[in-house]
C-alpha positions, 0 to 999 in steps of 0.5 A, a space after each residue: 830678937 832675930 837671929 843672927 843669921 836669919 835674912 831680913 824679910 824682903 832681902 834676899 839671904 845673900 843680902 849684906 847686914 850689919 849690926 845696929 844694936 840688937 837688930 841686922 839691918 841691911 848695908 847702906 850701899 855707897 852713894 855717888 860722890 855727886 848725890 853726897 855733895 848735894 846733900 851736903 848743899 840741902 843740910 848747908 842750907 837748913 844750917 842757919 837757925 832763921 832758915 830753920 825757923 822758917 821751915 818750921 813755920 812752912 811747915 804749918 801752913 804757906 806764908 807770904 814774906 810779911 807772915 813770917 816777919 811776924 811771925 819770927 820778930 825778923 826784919 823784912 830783908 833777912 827774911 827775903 835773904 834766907 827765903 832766897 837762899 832756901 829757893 836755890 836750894 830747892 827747899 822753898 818755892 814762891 808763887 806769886 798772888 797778886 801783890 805778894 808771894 807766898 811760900 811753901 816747902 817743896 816737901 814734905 821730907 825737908 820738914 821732917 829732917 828739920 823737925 827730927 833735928 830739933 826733937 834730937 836736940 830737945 831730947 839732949 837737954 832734957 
């Protein structure tokens, strides 16, 4: 256990700490208003359980539209509307390949907040 009032190794001795349990960990420092609202945007986004569904499959491989309606027993326009709704959030992007579009995270730090979600919740009811 460190001691209390020993700096945390690349922290400079006069760094803020915190508590957390038995370690000092350094102080969160206040973020912008605007970096906040964004991410509360990004976390709105993942929100809907189909959008999390189509993470988790991204995060596997890329998909075309008609993939991922297979692969979640989705209709094909709710898939469409959820795909939209994670491109303007920046956490899909499209590229087209002739006739379709395929898929893909941005990257890879949305999946891991979805992946981390879920084991969170996995974790509680078991």
């Amino acid at each position: 256990m460190a001691r209390p009032d020993a700096a945390l190794p690349g922290l400079p001795d006069d760094a803020e700490q915190v508590h957390a349990g038995d370690e000092l960990k350094p102080r969160t420092p206040p973020q912008p208003a605007a970096t906040l609202s964004e991410a509360g945007e990004l976390l709105r986004a993942l929100s809907a359980p189909v959008r999390i569904a189509i993470v988790l499959q991204l995060r596997d491989a890329d998909r075309c539209v008609h993939e991922l309606v297979d692969a979640l027993d989705v209709a094909q326009p709710l898939i469409s509307q959820h795909l939209r709704v994670l491109k303007a959030a920046g956490v899909v992007r499209g590229d087209r390949r002739g006739r379709e579009v395929v898929y893909r995270l941005v990257d890879d730090h949305l999946a891991h907040i979805v992946v981390d979600a879920v084991a969170h919740v996995q974790e509680g009811s078991s």
